[in-house]
C-alpha positions as CSV (number, residue, x, y, z in Angstrom):
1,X,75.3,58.2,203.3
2,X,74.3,57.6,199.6
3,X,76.6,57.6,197.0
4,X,76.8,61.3,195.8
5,X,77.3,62.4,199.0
6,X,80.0,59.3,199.5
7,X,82.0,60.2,196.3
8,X,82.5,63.9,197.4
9,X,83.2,62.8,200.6
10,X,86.5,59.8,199.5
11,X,88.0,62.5,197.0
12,X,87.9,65.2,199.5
13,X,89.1,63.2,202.2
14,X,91.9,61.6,199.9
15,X,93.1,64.6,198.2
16,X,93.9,66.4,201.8
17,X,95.5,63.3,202.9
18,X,97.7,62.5,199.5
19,X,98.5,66.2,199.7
20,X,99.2,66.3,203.6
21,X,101.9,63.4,202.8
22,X,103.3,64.6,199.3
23,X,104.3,67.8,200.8
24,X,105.9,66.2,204.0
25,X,107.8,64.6,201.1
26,X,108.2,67.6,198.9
27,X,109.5,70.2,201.2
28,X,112.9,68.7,202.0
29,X,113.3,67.5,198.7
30,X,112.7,71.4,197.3
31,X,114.8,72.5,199.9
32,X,117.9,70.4,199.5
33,X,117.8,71.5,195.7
34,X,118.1,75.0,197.2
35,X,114.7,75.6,195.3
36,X,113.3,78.9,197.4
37,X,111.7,81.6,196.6
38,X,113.5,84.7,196.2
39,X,112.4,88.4,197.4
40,X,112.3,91.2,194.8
41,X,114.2,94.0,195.5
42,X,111.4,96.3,195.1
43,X,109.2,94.0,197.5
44,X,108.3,94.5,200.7
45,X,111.3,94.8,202.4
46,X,109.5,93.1,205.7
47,X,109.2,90.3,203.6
48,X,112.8,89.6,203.2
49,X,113.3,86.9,206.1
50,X,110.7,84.4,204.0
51,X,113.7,84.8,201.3
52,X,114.6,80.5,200.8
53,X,111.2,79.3,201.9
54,X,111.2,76.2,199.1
55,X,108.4,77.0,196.6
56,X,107.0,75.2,193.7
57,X,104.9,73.5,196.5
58,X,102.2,73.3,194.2
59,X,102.9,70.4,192.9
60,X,102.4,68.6,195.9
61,X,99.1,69.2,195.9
62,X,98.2,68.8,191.6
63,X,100.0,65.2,191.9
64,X,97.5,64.6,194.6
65,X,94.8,65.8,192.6
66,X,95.7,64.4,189.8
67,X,96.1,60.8,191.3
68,X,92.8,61.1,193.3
69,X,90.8,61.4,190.1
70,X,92.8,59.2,187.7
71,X,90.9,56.5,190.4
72,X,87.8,58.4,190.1
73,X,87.8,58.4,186.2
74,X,88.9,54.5,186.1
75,X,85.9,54.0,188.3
76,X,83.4,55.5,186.2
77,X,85.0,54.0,182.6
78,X,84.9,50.1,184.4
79,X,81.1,51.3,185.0
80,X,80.8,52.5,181.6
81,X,79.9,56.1,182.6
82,X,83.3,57.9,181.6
83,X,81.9,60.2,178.6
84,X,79.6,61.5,181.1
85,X,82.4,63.2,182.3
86,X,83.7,65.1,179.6
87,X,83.1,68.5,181.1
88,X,85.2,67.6,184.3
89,X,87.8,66.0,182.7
90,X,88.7,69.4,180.6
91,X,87.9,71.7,183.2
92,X,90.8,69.9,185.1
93,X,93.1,69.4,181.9
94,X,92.4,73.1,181.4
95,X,93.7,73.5,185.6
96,X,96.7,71.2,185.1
97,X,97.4,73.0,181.8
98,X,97.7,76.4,183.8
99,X,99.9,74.4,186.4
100,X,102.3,73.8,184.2
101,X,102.5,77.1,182.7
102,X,103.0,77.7,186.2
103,X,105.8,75.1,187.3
104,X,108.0,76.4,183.7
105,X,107.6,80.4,185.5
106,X,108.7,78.9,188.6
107,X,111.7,77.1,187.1
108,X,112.9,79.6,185.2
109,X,112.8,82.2,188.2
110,X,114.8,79.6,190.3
111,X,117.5,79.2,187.4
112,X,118.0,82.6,187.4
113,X,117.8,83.4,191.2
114,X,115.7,85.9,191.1
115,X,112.0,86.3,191.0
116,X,111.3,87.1,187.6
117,X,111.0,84.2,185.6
118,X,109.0,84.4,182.1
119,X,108.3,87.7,181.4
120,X,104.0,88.7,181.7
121,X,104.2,88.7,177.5
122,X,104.6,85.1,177.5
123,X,102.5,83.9,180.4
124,X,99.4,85.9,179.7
125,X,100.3,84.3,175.9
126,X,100.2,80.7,176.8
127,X,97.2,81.7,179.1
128,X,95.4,82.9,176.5
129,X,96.1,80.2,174.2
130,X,95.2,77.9,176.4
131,X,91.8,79.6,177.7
132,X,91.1,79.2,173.8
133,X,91.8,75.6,173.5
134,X,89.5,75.0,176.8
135,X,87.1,77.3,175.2
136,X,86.9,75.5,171.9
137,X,87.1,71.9,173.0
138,X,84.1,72.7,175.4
139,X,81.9,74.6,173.0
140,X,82.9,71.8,169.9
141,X,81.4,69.0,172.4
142,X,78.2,70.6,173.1
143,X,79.4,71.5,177.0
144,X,79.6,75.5,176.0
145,X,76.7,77.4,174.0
146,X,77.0,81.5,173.7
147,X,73.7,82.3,175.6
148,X,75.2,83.9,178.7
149,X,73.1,83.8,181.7
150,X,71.7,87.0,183.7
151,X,72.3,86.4,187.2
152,X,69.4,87.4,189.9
153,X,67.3,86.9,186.6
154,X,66.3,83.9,184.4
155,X,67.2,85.8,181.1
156,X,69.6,85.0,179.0
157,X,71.8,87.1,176.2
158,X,73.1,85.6,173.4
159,X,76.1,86.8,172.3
160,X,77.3,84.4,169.3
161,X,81.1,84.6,168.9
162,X,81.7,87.4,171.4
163,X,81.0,84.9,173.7
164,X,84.1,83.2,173.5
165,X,85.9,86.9,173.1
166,X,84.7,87.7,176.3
167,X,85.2,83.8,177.8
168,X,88.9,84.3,176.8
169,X,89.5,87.4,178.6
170,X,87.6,86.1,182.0
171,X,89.9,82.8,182.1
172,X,92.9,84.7,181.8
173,X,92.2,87.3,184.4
174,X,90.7,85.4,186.8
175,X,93.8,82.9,186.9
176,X,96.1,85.7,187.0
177,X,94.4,86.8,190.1
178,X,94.7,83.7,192.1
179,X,98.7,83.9,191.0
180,X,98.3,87.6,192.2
181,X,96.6,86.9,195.7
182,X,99.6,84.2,196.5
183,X,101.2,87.2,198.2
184,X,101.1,86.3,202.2
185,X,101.6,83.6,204.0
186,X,97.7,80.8,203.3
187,X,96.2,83.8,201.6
188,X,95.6,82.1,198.2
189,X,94.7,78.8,199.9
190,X,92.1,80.0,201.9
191,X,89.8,82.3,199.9
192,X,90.5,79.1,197.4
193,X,89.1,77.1,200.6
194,X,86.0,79.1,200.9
195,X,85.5,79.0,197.2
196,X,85.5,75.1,197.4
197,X,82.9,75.5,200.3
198,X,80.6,77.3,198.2
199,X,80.8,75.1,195.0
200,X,79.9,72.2,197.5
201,X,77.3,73.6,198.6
202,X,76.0,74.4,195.3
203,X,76.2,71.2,193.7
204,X,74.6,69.3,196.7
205,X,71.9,72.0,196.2
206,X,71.5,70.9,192.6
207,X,73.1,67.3,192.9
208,X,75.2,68.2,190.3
209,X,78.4,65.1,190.5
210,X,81.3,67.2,188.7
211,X,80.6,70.1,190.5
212,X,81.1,68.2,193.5
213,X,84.2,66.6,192.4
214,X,86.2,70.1,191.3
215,X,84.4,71.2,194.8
216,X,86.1,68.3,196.8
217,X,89.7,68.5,195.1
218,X,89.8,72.5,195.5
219,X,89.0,71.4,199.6
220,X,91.0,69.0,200.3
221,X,93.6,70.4,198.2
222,X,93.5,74.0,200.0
223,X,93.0,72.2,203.5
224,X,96.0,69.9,203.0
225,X,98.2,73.0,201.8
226,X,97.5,75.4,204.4
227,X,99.1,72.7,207.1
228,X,102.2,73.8,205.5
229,X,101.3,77.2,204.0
230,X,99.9,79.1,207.0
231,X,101.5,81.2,208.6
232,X,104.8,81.1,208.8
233,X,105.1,79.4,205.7
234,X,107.0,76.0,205.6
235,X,106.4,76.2,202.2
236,X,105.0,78.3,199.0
237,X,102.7,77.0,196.0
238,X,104.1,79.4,193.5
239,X,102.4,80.0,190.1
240,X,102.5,76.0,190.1
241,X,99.9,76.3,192.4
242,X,98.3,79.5,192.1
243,X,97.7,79.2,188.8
244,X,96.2,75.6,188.8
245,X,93.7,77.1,191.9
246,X,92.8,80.0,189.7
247,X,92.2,78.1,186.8
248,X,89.8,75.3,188.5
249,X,88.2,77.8,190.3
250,X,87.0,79.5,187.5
251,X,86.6,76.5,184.9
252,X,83.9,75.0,187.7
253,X,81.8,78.5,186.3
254,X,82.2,77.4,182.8
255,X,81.8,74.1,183.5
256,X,78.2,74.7,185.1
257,X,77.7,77.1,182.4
258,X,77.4,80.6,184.5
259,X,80.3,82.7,184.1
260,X,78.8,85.7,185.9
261,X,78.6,83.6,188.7
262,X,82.0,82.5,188.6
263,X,83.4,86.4,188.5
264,X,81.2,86.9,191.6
265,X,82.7,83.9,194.0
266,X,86.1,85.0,192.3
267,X,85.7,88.6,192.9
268,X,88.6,88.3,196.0
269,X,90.8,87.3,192.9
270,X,89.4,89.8,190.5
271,X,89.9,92.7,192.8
272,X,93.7,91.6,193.7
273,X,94.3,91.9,189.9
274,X,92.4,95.1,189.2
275,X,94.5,96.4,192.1
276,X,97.6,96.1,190.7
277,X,96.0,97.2,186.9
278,X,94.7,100.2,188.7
279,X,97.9,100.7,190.5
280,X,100.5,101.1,187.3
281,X,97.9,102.6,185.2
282,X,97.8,105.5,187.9
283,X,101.4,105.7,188.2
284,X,102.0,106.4,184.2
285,X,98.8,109.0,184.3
286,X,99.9,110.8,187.4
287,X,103.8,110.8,186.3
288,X,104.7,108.9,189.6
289,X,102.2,109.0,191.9
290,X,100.4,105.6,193.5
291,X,96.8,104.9,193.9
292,X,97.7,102.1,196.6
293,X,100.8,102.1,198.9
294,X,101.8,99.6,197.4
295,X,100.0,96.8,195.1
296,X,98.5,94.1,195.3
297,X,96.0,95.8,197.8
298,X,97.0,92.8,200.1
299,X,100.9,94.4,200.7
300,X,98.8,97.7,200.5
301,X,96.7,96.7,203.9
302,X,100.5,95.5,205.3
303,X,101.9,99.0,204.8
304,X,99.0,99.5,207.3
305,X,100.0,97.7,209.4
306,X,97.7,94.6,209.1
307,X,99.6,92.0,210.1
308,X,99.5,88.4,207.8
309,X,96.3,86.9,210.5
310,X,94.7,89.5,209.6
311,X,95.1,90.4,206.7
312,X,93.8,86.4,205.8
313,X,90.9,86.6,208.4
314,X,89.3,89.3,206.2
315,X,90.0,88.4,202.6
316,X,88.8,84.7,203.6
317,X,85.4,86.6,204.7
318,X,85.3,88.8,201.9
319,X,85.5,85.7,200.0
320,X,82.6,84.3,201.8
321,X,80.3,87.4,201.3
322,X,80.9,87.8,197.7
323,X,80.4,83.3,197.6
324,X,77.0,84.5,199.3
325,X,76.0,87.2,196.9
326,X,77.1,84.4,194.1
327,X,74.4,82.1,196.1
328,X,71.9,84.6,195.5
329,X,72.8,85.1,192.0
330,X,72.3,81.3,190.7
């Protein structure tokens, strides 16, 4: 085993494991605090039993992380290699960053016992800011340009400062729509599981390092959550978690300088958030009416009758089709 294929392998490894035992830990803890998630009202109703489940699991598995590669980095600065990892370091600043916008949702929603914490104003506003502070620190060190990259082709467009307009926009929305897929029971973890997959096998393709490092955390991370987070749930991530999958998911795109790419292995989280979009804009035009029975399109395919297996099994291979048409595409 050489060493690229040895470093991916230790952090993956490591990150499931760390995360495996920090939630064994976690989960009692979040529990005897009374920290659990609480059930709108206008929910689904058949969700009510999960009412309690302790949430806020997702810092289990960003302290993990986060430990895994504070060896990693200390590694590579005693060998004198640390500034070639600028790009990974604020892709994953950029993740934790989104984390904690996360963990203060999750806090307030537990302080006031219900399951509304800070209102969408303020999150998509601190998301936002913080896309732009990602996106500036990234283009000012040379790791971002505006040519944007055609997939299928080897064109380029460049696009000056609407680049970073449009750069914005896609962190934001993407990251909202891994918070929006954390609806059922390992559905979040596991279409971020397959994303992982594919960003591994795309940077052994290219032996690209930093790829393979966000590839392994995002693996081992996912793995070691859905041992407590599949169905039924011992625990939930919460926007802690969702948020930081989201935002490392799509930061890997950025990071390897092909957004387009990154909407397409995303698309599972795109489509959850254009669901609900599509579902309120629909029920303002048409005075009432709904597009979905109800949205996200994931509780829509419950009101099926899907139950949670399924309703996993498919998303998790949707993910892997749209992770293959992203193949294609680089």
């Amino acid at each position: 085993m050489n060493e690229f294929s040895m470093t991916f392998t230790v952090i993956a490894v490591a990150v499931f494991l760390l995360t495996v035992v920090a939630e064994r830990i976690l989960i009692p803890i979040l529990r005897s605090h009374k920290l659990g998630q609480t059930i709108l009202e206008i929910g689904p109703r058949w969700h009510k039993d999960k009412e309690g489940t302790p949430t806020m699991g997702g810092i289990g598995f960003i302290l993990a992380s986060m430990l895994v590669m504070a060896g990693f980095f200390i590694v590579r600065a005693v060998q004198g290699t640390s500034a070639d990892y600028i790009p990974l370091a604020l892709t994953l600043t950029y993740a934790v960053g989104n984390g904690a916008i996360g963990f203060v949702d999750d806090y307030c929603k537990l302080l006031k016992k219900e399951n509304q914490g800070l209102t969408w104003k303020q999150k998509l506003l601190l998301q936002l800011v913080l896309a732009a502070a990602y996106v500036c620190v990234m283009s000012y060190t040379g790791y971002m340009d505006t040519a944007l990259r055609l997939p299928f082709t080897d064109r380029t467009i460049e696009l000056g400062w609407g680049y970073y307009v449009i750069a914005v926009a896609v962190l934001a929305g993407v990251v909202n729509g891994g918070n929006i897929t954390d609806g059922i029971d390992g559905l979040c973890s596991s279409v971020t599981f397959v994303i992982g997959g594919f960003l591994a096998i795309w940077a052994f393709s290219a032996r690209e390092e930093q790829l393979s490092v966000v590839a392994a955390v995002l693996l081992g991370a996912s793995l070691g959550f859905l041992v407590y987070n599949f169905h039924p749930a011992k625990v939930f991530m919460g926007d802690t978690g969702s948020l930081f999958f989201g935002s490392l998911a799509i930061g890997s795109a950025f990071m390897m300088q092909q957004p387009i790419v990154g909407l397409i292995f995303t698309a599972v989280f795109i489509l959850e958030m254009l669901s609900s979009l599509l579902q309120v804009l629909y029920f303002r035009l048409t005075h009432g009416k709904r597009l979905f029975k109800m949205a996200p399109v994931h509780h829509h395919f419950e009101k099926c009758g899907w139950s949670e297996y399924r309703i996993v099994a498919v998303f998790s291979l949707a993910a892997v089709l749209f992770c293959l048409l992203a193949w294609f595409a680089l």
